[in-house]
N, C-alpha and C positions, 0 to 999 in steps of 0.2 A: 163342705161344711157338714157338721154330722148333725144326725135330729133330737130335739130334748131327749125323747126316750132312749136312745141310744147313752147321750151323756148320762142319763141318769140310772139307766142298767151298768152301767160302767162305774159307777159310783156307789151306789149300792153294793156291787159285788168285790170292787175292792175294800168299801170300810169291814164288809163282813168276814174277811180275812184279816185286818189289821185289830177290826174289835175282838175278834176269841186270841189275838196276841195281848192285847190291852189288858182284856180277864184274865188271862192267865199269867201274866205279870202280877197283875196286882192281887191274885188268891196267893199265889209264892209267898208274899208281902204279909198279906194280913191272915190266911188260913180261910176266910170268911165268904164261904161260897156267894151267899144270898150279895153283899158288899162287892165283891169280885164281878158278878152277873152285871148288878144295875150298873158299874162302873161302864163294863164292856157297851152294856146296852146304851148308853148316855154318851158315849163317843162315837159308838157308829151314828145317832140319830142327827148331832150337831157336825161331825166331820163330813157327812153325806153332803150335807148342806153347802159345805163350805165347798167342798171337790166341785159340786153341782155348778157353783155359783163360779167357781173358777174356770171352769172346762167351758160354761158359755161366756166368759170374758174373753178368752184364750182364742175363741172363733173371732172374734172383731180385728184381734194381732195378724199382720201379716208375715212378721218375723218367723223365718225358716220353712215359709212355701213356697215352691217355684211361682215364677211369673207366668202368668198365663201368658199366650201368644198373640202378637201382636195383628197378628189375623190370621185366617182359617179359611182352607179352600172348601 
């Protein structure tokens, strides 16, 4: 099971590669740096969250971890 700070470095570090995609989609779009930023900046803040919030659901799932063993010498 991995530890909050892990999930949440891991979360962090992928919205902030998806958010400077985000901006720079949406400056393509509108020309408008400052519009383009806050966008960028308003999706990594609320997608962190979400990834956050998913990645410690996703640890209570047992779907696709081995079985641990049914004893141990």
């Amino acid at each position: 099971m991995e530890s909050n700070a892990r999930s949440f470095a891991k979360a962090v570090s992928y919205r902030f590669m998806g958010s400077l995609a985000t901006a720079g989609i949406f400056y393509v779009f509108t020309s408008k740096a400052g519009l383009a930023l806050g966008a960028g900046v308003m999706d990594m803040v609320v997608k962190i969250g979400i990834y956050f919030v998913h990645e410690r659901l996703w640890n209570h799932i047992s779907y696709g971890r081995p079985k641990p063993p049914e004893y141990e010498i």
